[in-house]
N, C-alpha and C positions, 0 to 999 in steps of 0.2 A: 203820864200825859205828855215828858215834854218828849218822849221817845217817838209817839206818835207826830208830834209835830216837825220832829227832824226824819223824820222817814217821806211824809209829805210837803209839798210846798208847791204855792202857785205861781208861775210864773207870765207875766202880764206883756212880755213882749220876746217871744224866741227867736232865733232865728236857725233855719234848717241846711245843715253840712252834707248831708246825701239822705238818703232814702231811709236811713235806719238810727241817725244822729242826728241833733239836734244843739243846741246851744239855749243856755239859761243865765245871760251873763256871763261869768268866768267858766260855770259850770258844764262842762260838756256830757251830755245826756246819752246812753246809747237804748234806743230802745229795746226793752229786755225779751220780749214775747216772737221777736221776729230776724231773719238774715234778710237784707233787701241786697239787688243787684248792684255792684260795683262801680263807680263812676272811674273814666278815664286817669290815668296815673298810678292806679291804686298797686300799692307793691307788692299785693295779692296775688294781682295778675301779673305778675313780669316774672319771666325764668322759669321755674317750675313752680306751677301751679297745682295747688292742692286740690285735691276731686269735692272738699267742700265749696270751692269758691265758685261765684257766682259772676263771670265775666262778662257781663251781656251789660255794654255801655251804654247801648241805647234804650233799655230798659232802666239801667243806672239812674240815665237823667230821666227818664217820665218816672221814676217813684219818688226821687230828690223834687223833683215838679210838684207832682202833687201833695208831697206833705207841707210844701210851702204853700198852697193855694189852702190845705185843711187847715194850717195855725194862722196864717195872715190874718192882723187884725184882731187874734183873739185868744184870750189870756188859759193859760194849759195846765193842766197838775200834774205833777210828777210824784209818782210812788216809788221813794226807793226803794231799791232791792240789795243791792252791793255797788260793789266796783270790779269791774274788768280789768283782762290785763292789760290793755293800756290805761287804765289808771281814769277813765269816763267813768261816771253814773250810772249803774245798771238801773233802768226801771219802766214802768207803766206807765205809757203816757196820755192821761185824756184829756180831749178838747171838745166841749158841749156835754159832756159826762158818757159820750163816747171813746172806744180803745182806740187808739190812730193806731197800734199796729193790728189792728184787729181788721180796721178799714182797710190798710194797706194789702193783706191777705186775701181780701174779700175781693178788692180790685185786679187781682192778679201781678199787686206793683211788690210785693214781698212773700217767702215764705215764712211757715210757721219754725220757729225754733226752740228749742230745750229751754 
């Protein structure tokens, strides 16, 4: 049981870092289901860019937009999965017992990932 309960947890006020990260307290979330487009600065895009990255800014900020307009206001579960290599939270994030990176997908504001 208590494996179950550290795998899950809800989180009652997030706040959203781009399009595919999120914040849970200290906790940095990366959503595991999805690659969303890259926000300005990103050191992904500078120099030689890898043919995975996803450089379109302007898209960056409308999927960072709308995951903030999807959790605003309301409390998320987070399903871990692991940790990445930067050392985020890998995991499924729902809000209303809907996938946000499912919705993100669906909106055209992310794609689907491994």
């Amino acid at each position: 049981m208590s494996l179950i309960l550290a795998a899950a947890a809800l989180c009652a006020s997030p706040s959203v870092h781009d399009g595919d990260t999120i914040r849970c307290g200290a906790e940095r979330v990366r959503i595991a289901n999805i690659d969303a487009p890259e926000l300005p600065g990103s050191s992904k895009c500078k120099g030689r860019v890898p043919p995975w990255a996803w450089c379109d800014f302007e898209a960056g900020a409308a999927s960072r937009d709308a995951l903030r307009s999807l959790v605003a206001g309301r409390r998320v579960m987070i399903e871990r999965q692991g940790v990445d290599a930067y050392g985020r939270t890998l995991a499924r994030v729902y809000v209303g017992g809907m996938d946000a990176g499912d919705w993100l997908v669906g909106k055209g504001l992310a794609r689907p990932w491994r």
